[in-house]
C-alpha atoms as one frame of an Amber mdcrd trajectory, in Angstrom:
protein
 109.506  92.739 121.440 110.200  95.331 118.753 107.770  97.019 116.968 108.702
  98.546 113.591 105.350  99.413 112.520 102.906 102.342 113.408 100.311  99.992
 114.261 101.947  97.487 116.504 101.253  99.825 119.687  97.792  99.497 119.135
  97.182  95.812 118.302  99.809  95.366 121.350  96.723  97.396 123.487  94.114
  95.345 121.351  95.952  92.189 122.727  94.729  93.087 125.972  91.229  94.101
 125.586  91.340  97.470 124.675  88.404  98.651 122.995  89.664 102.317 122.364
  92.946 100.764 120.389  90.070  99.133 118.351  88.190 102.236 117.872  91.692
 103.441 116.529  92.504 101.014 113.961  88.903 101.544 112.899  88.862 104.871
 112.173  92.231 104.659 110.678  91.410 101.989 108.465  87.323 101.872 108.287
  86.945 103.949 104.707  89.260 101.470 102.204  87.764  98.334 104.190  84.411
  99.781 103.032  84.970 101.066  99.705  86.634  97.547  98.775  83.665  95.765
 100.271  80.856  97.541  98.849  83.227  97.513  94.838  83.340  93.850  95.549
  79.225  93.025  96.813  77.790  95.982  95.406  75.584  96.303  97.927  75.774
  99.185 100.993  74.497  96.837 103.177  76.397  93.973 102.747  79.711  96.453
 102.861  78.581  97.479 106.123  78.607  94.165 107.518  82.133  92.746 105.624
  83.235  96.177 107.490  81.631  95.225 110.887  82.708  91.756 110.796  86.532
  92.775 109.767  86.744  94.828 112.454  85.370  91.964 114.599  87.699  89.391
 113.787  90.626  91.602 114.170  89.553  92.357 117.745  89.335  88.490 118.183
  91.745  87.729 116.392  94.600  90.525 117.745  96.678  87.596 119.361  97.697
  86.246 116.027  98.684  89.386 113.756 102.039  90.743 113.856 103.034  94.126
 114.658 105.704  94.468 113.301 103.965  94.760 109.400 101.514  96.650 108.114
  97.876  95.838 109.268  96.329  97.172 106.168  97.059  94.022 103.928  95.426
  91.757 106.693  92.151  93.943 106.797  92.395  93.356 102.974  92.499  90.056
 102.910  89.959  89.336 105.745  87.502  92.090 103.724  87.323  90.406 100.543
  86.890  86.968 101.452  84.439  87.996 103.433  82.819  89.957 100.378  83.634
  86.859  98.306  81.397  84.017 100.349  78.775  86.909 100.566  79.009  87.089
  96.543  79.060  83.359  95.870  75.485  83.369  98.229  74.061  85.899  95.861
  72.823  85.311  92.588  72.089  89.098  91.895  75.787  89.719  90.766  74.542
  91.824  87.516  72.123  94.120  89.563  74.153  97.311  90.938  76.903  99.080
  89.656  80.107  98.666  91.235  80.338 102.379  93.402  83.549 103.738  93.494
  85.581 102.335  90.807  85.131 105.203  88.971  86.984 107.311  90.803  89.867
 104.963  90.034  89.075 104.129  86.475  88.080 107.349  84.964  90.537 110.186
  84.430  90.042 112.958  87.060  88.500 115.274  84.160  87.337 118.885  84.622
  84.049 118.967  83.169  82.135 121.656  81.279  78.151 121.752  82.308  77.263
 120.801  78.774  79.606 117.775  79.252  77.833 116.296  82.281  75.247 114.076
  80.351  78.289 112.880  78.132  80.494 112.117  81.819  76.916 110.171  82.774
  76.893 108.002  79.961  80.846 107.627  80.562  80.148 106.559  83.743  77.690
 104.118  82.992  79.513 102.672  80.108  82.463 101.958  82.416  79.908 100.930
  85.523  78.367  97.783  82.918  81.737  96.957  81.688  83.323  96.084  85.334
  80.455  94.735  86.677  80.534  92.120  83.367  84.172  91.198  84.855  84.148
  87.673  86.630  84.388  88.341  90.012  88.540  87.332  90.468  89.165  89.672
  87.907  86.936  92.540  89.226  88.742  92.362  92.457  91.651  92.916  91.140
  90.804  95.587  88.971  88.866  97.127  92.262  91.788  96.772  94.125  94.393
  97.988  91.430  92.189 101.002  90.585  90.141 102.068  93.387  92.332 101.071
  96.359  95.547 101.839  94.112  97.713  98.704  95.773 100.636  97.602  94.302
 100.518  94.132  92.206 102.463  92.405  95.408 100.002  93.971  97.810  96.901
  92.494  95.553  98.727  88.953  95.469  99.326  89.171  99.365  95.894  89.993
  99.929  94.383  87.561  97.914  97.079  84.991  98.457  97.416  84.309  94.776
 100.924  84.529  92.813 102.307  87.902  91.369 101.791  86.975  88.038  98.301
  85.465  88.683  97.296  88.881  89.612  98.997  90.284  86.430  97.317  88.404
  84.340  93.987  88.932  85.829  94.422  92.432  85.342  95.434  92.318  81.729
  92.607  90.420  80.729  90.284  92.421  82.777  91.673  95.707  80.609  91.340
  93.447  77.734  87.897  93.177  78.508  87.321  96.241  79.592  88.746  97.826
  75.973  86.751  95.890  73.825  84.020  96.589  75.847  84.139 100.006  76.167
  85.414 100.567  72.285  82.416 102.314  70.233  80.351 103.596  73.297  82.737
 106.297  75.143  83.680 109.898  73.351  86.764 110.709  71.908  89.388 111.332
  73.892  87.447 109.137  76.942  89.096 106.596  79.277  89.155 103.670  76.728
  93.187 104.662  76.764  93.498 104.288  80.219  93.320 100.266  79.464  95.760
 100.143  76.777
């Protein structure tokens, strides 16, 4: 067999019960699994566990996955449908803001110390406004923005057409505008959504 990837070697070693190949892939790949799990449950805990269990089911799982593509859009996709059915079992989708996406959303600014309370209420003002976002289009603006994947990436991962995941994200900035029009400064991040 020919492996064209980086990671084939190690799901190859996975394949046969190797726990340190695991330990690999996890290390390589552990951060963005987490940081899209806890952006999509909003919850540490529950991002912890979508990471655990990701990591589980690609150790079970090795047999099945190609190594001759990319791992990361795999990890993807099993991460957020895990985060999804642990969403859909919550009803507290309103109560924490969404950690992370900010990085992504807001413009890496240089701020002044007498501009930090203004960056807060930035911050906040953007933190409302996703977490307002119905969950299909949150995920794609947390994946878009925070985990900076390409539109054909996003539609892999979530199995959903190209243009699905275009339109999600153009109402989502839509949103995200109007919503953020009136309550950030001058010269804030409501441009970054036009």
């Amino acid at each position: 067999m020919v492996i064209h990837h980086p990671d084939g070697p190690l799901i190859l070693r996975l394949r046969e019960g190797d726990v340190d190949a695991l330990g690999e892939l996890y290390e390589k790949y552990k951060a963005s699994v987490y940081r899209t799990a806890l952006a999509i449950t909003r919850d540490r805990g529950a991002a912890e566990d979508v990471l655990q269990e990701s990591f589980l089911r690609l150790f079970t799982h090795a047999h099945r996955i190609r190594t001759d593509v990319p791992l990361h859009p795999w990890l993807y996709r099993v991460a957020v449908n895990l985060s999804y059915t642990w969403v859909k079992k919550q009803q507290r989708q309103q109560e924490r803001a969404l950690d992370g996406v900010l990085e992504g959303l807001v413009a890496s600014l240089h701020f002044l110390p007498e501009q930090w309370v203004e960056q807060r209420e930035t911050q906040e003002a953007i933190q409302q406004a996703v977490a307002q976002l119905p969950l299909g289009h949150r995920v794609v603006v947390v994946l878009f923005y925070l985990e900076e994947l390409s539109l054909k990436e996003i539609a892999e991962i979530l199995g959903i057409p190209e243009g699905t995941v275009k339109s999600r994200l153009h109402y989502a900035r839509r949103f995200l505008k109007e919503a953020l029009e009136g309550r950030l400064p001058v010269g804030g991040v409501v441009y970054e959504f036009t």
